[in-house]
N, C-alpha and C positions, 0 to 999 in steps of 0.2 A: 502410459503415464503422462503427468500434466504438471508443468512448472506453475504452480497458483504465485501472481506479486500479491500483494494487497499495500498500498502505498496510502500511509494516514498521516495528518495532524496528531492526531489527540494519542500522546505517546504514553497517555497511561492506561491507553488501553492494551497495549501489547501483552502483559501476562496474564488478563483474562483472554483474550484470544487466544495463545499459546493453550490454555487449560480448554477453554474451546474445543481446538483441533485434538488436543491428545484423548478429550471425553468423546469425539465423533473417528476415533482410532486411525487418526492421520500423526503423525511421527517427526521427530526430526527437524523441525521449521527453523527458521534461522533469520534473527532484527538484525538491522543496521542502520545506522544513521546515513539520513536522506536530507538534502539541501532542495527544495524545489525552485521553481521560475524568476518566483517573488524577490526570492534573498539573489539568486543572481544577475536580476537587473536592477536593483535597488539602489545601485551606485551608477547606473550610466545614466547621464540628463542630458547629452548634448546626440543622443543618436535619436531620430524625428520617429520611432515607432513607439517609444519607451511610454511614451503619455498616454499612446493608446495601450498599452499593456497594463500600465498602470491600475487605470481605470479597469479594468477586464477583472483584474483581480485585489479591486476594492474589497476590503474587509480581510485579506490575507496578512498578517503579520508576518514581514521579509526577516524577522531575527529570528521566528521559532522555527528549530530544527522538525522535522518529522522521522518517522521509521517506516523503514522498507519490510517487508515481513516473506520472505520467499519460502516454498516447501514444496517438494516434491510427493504426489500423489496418485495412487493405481488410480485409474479412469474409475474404476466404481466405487470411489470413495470421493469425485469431486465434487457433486450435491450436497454429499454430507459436508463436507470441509466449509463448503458455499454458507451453506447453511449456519453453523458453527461459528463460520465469521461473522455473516448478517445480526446474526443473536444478538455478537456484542455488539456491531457498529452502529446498528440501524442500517435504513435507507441509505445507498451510497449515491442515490441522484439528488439528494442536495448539495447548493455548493457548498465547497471545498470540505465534501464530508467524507472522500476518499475515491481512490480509484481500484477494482479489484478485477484483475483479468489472469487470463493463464499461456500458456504456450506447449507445444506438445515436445516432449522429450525422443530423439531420436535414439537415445543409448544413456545411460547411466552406469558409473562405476562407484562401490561403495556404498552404495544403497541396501540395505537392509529390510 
C-alpha cells in the first residue's frame, strides 16, 4: 500500500477529486486544511532570506488557505488514483498547481 498527499490551492476542487478516487475504486480519502510557505513567512521582513522567498513565490496569495488530500491505496490501484487526480487538476508541473507524491505504508490498522 501507498500513502497518496496531493496538496492543492484551488480548494474547490476537492469533492470532484474525492468522486474522482471513489469512480477509480480507491476509498476513504480524507481533506484538511493546509497553510503553505507563503502565509508563513508573510509576516517576517527583518530575516535577510525572506525577499528572496518572497520573490520565489510571486503570484502565491499568503491568506488563501489550501487542502491537504491524503488516502490510503493497494499498489495496484495507484495509477488509477494518479490518474483520477490528474483528470481533475491538470498538469501538476505548473506553478503553484499542486504537489502530488506518495509514500509506502509499512502496516496499517483499520483499513478496510
Amino acid at each position: 500500500m501507498q500513502l497518496l498527499f496531493l496538496i492543492i490551492k484551488r480548494t474547490e476542487l476537492v469533492d470532484d477529486i474525492m468522486k474522482a478516487l471513489a469512480g477509480a475504486g480507491v476509498h476513504g480519502g480524507t481533506a484538511i486544511d493546509s497553510i503553505g510557505m507563503a502565509k508563513s513567512i508573510s509576516n517576517m521582513d527583518n530575516v535577510p532570506t525572506i525577499g528572496y522567498l518572497r520573490e520565489m513565490l510571486k503570484g502565491v496569495d499568503p491568506a488563501k488557505k489550501g487542502k491537504t488530500i491524503f488516502v490510503a491505496v493497494e499498489d495496484d490501484r495507484v495509477e488509477a488514483a494518479k490518474e483520477a487526480i490528474l483528470g481533475i487538476t491538470g498538469d501538476l508541473s505548473r506553478p503553484n498547481a499542486g504537489v502530488l507524491f506518495g509514500v509506502p505504508i509499512t502496516f496499517a490498522l483499520g483499513i478496510n
